[in-house]
Structure formats: C-alpha cells, structure tokens
MARKEMAR-97698 format. One line per 2 residues: for each residue x, y, z of N, C-alpha, C. Coordinates in pm, whole numbers. Layout:
# residues N
X/Y/Z/X/Y/Z/X/Y/Z  ...
***
This chain:
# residues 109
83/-116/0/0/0/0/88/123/0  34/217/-51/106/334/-88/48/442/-17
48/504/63/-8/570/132/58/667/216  21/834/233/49/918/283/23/937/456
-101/879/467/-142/900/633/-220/768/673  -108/685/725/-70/575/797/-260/525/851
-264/632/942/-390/610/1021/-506/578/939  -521/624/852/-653/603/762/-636/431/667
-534/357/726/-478/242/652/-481/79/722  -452/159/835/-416/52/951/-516/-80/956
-610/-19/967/-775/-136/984/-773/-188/880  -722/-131/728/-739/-186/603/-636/-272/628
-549/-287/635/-416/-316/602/-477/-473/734  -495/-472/798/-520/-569/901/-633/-654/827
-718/-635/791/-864/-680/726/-824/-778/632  -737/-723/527/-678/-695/402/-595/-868/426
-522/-827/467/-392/-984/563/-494/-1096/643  -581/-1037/686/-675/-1144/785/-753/-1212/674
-816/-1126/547/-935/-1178/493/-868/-1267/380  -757/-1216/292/-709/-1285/165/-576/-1360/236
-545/-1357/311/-420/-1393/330/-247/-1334/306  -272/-1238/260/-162/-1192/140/-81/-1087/313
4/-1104/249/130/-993/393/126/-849/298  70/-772/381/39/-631/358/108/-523/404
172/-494/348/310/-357/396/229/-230/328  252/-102/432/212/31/370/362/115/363
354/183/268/509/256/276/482/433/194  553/479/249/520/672/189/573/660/78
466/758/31/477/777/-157/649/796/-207  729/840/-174/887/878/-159/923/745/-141
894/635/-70/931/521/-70/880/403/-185  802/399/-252/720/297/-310/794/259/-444
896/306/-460/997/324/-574/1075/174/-550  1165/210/-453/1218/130/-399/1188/29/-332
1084/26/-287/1058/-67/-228/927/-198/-363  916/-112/-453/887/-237/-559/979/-281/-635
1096/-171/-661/1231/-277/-699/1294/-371/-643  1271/-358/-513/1269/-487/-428/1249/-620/-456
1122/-556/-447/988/-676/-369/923/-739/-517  873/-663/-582/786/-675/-713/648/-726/-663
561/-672/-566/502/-693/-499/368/-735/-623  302/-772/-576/153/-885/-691/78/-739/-688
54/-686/-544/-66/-607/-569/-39/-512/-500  -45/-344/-580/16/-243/-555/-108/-166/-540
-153/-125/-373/-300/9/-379/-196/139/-334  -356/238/-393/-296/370/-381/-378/421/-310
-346/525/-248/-424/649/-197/-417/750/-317  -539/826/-336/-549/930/-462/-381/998/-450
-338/1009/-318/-227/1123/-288/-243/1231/-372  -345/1271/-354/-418/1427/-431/-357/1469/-577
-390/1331/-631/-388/1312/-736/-253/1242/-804  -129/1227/-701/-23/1195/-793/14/1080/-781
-111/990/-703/-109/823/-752/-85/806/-915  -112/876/-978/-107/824/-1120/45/848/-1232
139/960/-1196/276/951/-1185/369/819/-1103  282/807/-973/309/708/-895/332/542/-950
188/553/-1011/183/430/-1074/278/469/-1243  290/533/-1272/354/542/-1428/485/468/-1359
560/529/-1295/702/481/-1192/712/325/-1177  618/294/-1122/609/147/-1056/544/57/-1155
501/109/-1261/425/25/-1378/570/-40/-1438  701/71/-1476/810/52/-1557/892/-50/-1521
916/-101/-1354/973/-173/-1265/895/-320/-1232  758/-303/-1268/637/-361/-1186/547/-445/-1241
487/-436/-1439/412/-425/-1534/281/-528/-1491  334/-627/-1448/258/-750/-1406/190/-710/-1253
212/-631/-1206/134/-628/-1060/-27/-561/-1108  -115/-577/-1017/-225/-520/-1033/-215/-410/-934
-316/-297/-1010/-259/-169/-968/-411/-136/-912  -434/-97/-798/-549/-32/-704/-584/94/-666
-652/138/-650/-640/313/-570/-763/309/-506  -775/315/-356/-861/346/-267/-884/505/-263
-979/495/-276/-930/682/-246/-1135/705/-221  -1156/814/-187/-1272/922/-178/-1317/989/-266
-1190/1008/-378/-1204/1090/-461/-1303/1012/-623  -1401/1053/-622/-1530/996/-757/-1525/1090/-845
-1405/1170/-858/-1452/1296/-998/-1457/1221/-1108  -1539/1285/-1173/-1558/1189/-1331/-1386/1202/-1402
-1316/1316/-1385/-1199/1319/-1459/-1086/1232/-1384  -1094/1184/-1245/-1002/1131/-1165/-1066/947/-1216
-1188/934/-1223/-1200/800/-1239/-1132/781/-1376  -1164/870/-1490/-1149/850/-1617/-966/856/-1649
-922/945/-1555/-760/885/-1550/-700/789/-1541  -796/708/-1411/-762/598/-1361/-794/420/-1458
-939/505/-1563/-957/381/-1643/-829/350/-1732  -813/479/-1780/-710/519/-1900/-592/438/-1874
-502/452/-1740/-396/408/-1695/-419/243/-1667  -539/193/-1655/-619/65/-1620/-551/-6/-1461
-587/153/-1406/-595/116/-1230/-719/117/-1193  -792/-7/-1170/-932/10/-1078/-902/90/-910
-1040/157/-974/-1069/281/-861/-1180/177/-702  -1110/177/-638/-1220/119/-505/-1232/270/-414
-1386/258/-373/-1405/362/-298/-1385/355/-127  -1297/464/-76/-1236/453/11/-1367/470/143
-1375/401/206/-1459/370/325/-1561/205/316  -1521/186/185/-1596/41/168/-1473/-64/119
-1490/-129/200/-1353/-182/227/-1404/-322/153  -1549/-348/223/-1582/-531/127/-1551/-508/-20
-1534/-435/-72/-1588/-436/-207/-1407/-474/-266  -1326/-367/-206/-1166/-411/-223/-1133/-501/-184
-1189/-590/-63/-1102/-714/-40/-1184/-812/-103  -1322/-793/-183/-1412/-927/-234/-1310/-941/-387
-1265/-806/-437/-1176/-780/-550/-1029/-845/-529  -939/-849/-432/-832/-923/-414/-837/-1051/-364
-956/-1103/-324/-987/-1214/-336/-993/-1305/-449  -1029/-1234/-551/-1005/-1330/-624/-925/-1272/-752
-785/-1255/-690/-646/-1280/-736/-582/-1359/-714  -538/-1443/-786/-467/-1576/-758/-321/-1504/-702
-276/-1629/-600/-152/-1558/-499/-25/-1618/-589
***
C-alpha cells in the first residue's frame, strides 16, 4: 500500500492480511519506488495522494508491469476515475472496504 497517512490504513491493512491472506506492507509515496524494486510486490494500492497516484503508478508500472494496480481513495470525480480507467488502475471507494477485499480475493496468490 502506498499511502500518505498511515492512520486512515491501519484497519485496512489488518482486514486486508486477515481476509485474503496476502502480507500487507504500507510505505510513503517517496518510498514505493524502492521498495517495488525490491519486492515486485503482486498487488500495488494507492491512496489518490491528491492526485499523484497516477505519476506514482507510471514509476512502478516501468519496474512492476505484471502487478495489479489499485487506488482506494474518496475521490469519484468523473476526470479522476477516467484517469484511472485510462492508466487501467481500478478505482475502489475509500470507506468500503468489502468491495476491495471481495476484489483481491479473487487474485490468484
């Protein structure tokens, strides 16, 4: 998980590991570089990070191509979803959490 403010993550991030099984790390946008050259992690979510999840993901797409790419966020603007089709990151809406983990559920591990 890619994420700016830890707190708004935590319960996800626990849910997330309890419900699919998968080991769930959150790390700051400044970090997510490095830490998928790493790892090459399966499944990469975003926070909108007010908008520059999508630079974010251009970065980690080049290193990454095969991971599936997520963005939790609040944000429903018609031009922020339509970015997100374009780039082909599904948008999950941030406070409904079944709907993102019924979706990584059925990603094969």
């Amino acid at each position: 998980m890619v994420e700016d403010d830890f707190g708004d993550v935590n319960l996800l991030k626990l849910v997330l590991a309890r419900k699919t099984g998968y080991s769930v790390n959150i790390v700051k946008p400044w970090e997510a570089i490095a830490v998928n050259q790493q790892h090459h992690p399966k499944i990469i979510q975003l926070d909108s990070l007010e908008g520059a999840c999508f630079k974010i993901c251009s970065a980690l797409k080049r290193d990454n191509p095969s991971a599936d790419y997520l963005i939790y966020s609040a944000n429903r603007s018609s031009e922020f979803l339509a970015q997100a089709r374009e780039q082909g990151i599904r948008v999950f809406k941030k406070g409904d959490m079944g709907e993102l983990i019924n979706y990584v559920k059925t990603l094969n591990k």
